[in-house]
N, C-alpha and C positions, 0 to 999 in steps of 0.2 A: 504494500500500500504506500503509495507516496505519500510525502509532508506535500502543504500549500506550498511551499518554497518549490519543494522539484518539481510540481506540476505545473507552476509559472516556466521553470526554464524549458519544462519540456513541450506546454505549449507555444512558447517563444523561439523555439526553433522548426514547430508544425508550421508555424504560420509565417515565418523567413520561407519557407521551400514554398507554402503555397504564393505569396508572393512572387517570388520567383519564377515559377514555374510557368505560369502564363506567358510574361513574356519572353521568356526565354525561348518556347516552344517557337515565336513567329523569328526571331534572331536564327535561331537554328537552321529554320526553312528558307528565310532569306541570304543563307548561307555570311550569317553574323556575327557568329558566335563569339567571337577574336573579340568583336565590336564591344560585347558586353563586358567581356573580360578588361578591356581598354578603358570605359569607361569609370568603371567600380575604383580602378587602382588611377585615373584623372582625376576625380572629384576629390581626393587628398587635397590641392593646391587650393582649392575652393573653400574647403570647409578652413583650413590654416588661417587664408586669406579675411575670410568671414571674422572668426574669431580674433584676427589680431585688429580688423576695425569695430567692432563692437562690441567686444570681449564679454560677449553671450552665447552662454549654448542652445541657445532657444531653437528649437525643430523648426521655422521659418525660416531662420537664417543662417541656418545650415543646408536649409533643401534649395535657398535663392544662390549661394554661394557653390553649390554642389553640381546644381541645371547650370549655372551658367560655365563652370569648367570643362562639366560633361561637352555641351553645344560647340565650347570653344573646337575642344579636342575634338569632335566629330569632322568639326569643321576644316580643321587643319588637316584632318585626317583624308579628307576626301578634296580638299586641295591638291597636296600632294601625292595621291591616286589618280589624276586626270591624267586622260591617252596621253600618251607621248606625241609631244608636237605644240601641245595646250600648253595655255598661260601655268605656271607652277609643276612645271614639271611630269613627271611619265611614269611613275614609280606603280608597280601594282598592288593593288589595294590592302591585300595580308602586308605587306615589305611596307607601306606607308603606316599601315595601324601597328607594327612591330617598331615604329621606329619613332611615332610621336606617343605610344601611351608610357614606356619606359622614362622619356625624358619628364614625363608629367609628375609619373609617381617619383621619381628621384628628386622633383622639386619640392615634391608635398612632404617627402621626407625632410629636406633639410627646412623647410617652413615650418612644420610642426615641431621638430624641434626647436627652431625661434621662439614659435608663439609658447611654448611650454615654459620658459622663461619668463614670462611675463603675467600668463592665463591660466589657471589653474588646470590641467589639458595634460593627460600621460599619452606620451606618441605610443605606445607599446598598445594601450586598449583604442586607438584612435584604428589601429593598423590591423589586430589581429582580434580586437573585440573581447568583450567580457560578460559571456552569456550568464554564466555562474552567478552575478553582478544583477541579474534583470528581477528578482522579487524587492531588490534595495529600490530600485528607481520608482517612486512613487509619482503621480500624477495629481497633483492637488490646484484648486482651484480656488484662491481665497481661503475659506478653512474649510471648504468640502475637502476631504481625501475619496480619491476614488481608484484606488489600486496603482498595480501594476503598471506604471506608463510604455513601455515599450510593448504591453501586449493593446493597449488602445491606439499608439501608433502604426502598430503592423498590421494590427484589424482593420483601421481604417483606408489602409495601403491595398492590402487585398481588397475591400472592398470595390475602390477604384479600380483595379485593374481587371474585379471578372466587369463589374461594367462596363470597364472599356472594351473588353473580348465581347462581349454582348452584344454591343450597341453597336460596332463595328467588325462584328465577326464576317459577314459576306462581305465588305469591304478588303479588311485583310484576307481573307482567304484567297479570292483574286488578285491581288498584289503579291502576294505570295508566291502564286503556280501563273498565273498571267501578264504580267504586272501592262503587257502592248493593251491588252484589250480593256484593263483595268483604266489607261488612258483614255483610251477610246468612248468609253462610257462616263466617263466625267468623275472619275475616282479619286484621281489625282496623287497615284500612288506616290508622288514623292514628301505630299503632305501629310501624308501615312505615314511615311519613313521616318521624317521627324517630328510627330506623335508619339511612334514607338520608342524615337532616342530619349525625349521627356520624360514617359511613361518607364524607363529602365533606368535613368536619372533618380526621377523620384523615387524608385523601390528601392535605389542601391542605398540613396540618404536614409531612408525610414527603416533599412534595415543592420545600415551602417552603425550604428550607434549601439547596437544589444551584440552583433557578431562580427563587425569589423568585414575587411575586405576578403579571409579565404575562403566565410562562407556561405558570402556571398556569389562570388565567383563558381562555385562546387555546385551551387543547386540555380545558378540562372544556365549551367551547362550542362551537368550530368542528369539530372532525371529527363530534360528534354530529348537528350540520344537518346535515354534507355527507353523511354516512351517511342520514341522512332523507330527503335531496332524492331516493337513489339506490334504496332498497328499500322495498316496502310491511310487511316481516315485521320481528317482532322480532328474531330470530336474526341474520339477515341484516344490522340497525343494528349490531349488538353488533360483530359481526365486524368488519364494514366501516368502522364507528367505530374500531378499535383500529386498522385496516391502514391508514387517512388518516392517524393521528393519526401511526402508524410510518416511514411515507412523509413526511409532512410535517417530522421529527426529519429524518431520513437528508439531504431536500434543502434544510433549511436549516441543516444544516452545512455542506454542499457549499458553498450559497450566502456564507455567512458567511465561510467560507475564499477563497471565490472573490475577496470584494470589504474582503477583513479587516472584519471588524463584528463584533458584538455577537451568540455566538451565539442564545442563546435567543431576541433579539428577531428573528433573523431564519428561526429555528423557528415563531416566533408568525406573523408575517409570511406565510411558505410556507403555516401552515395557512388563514388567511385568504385565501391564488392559490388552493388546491385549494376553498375554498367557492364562490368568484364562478366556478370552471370548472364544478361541480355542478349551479351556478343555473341558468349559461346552456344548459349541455347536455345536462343531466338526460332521461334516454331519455323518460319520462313528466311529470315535475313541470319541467323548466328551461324558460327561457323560449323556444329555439329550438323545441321539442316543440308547448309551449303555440300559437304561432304557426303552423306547421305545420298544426296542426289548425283554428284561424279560417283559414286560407286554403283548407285543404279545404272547408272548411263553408259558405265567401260562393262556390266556383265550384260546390259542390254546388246551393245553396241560388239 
C-alpha cells in the first residue's frame, strides 16, 4: 500500500508520460523526434534567462521564457536546414538540429549556473529534476492550500494537449501522412507545425520543473516508437503511447524502490525495457515476426 507521499510521485510521473505522449506521437510521425529532444534541453537558456530578470519561479515565467527559446531554436534550426543554394545555408535538417540544440543546452548550462549565484535555483534539479521532491511543492492560493502543485500543473498540461489532439486531430493526421493535400485544402500544415512546436514547449516547461530534462526527453520519444512498432492506426498510437508511457511510470517506480535509485531515471530506463521488448516482439514490425516470415519464405521458396 502506498503513503500519500508515493502516490503523488507516482502519479506525477503517470501524468509527465501522458503529457508527453501525445505529442510526441505527431513529432514521431512527422519524423521529429530529434526536434523534441532539441527543444527540452533549448528551453534551459530561457528558463536561466527568465529567472535572472525577474528572479521568480512563477510557472508563467518560466513557460514565457521556455516558448520563447524553444521558437528561437526551432527557428534557427530550420534556418540552417534550408536546400543548399538558400539564404542560411544547406545543412540537412538532423546535422542543423545536432548542431544548434547542443550549443543551447551548453548555454543554459553555464547561465544556470550564473543565475544560481544570485537566485535561489540548484542547476542539478533544474537539469535532471527532482520527482522524489513533488509531495513538498505545495500549491496555495492566498491561505487556501490545495495540494500537490506539480500534479495541478501536469493535469492541466495534459488536459490541453488531449484537446488539442481532439480539436485538431483530422487536421494533424493529414499533415502528418499528407501534408501537399493538407495544403491544398486550407490546413495550412505549417501553422500546425508550429502549434505543435508550442504545444511541446509548453509540456516540456510544465513538466520541467517535477522531472527535469531526461524524463522528459525518454517519454516524448520512447513510448511513441513503442506504440508504433505495435499498431498501424493513429488512434490506436495515441492510446497505446499514453498506456506505455503509464506502465513505464508505474514500473519504474517499483523498480526504483526496489533497488533505491533515482526515480525518474529509472522511469526513463523502464520506458526504454518496454521499447527493445516492442522491437523484438512486435506481432508484425519486431524482429522475431520479421524473421518468422524469411524462414517461411527460404522453406516456401
Amino acid at each position: 500500500m502506498l503513503s500519500p507521499a508515493e502516490s503523488v510521485v507516482l502519479l506525477t510521473g503517470i501524468l509527465v508520460a501522458c503529457c508527453c505522449a501525445l505529442p510526441g506521437c505527431f513529432l514521431l510521425l512527422r519524423r521529429m523526434a530529434l526536434l523534441g529532444d532539441a527543444i527540452s534541453h533549448a528551453i534551459l537558456p530561457g528558463i536561466a534567462l527568465a529567472f535572472a530578470l525577474t528572479h521568480s519561479r512563477n510557472i508563467m515565467v518560466m513557460l514565457a521564457g521556455a516558448l520563447a527559446a524553444g521558437l528561437a531554436c526551432v527557428a534557427l534550426i530550420q534556418i540552417l536546414g534550408r536546400p543548399a543554394g538558400a539564404t542560411g545555408g544547406g545543412l540537412p535538417e538532423d546535422a542543423a538540429t545536432a548542431v544548434v540544440f547542443p550549443a543551447f543546452f551548453a548555454l543554459g548550462v553555464v547561465l544556470i549556473g550564473y543565475v544560481a549565484r544570485h537566485v535561489d535555483l540548484d542547476p542539478d534539479c533544474v537539469i535532471y529534476g527532482s520527482i522524489e521532491l513533488a509531495p513538498l511543492q505545495e500549491l496555495a492560493i492566498g491561505s487556501l492550500r490545495l495540494g500537490p502543485r506539480p500534479l495541478w500543473i501536469l493535469g492541466a498540461a495534459a488536459l490541453i494537449n488531449l484537446l488539442f489532439v481532439t480539436v485538431l486531430y483530422k487536421e494533424l493526421k493529414l499533415a502528418c501522412f499528407d501534408p501537399d493535400l493538407a495544403a491544398l485544402l486550407g490546413f495550412r500544415p505549417r501553422a500546425l507545425h508550429w502549434l505543435l512546436v508550442m504545444l511541446v514547449g509548453g509540456t516540456t516547461v510544465a513538466c520541467f520543473e517535477a522531472v527535469g530534462a531526461i524524463l522528459v526527453v525518454s517519454f516524448l520519444v520512447l513510448p511513441p516508437a513503442t506504440a508504433y512498432l505495435l499498431t498501424h492506426r493513429l488512434t490506436g498510437m495515441l492510446v497505446l503511447s499514453v498506456s506505455v508511457g503509464a506502465l513505464a511510470a508505474v514500473l519504474g517506480y517499483v523498480l526504483a524502490v526496489w533497488i533505491n535509485s533515482n526515480v525518474a531515471g529509472a522511469m526513463g530506463w523502464t520506458a526504454g525495457l518496454l521499447f527493445v521488448c516492442a522491437w523484438v516482439f512486435a506481432p508484425k514490425r519486431g524482429l522475431a515476426a520479421n524473421l518468422v516470415r524469411r524462414l517461411r519464405g527460404a522453406a516456401e521458396g
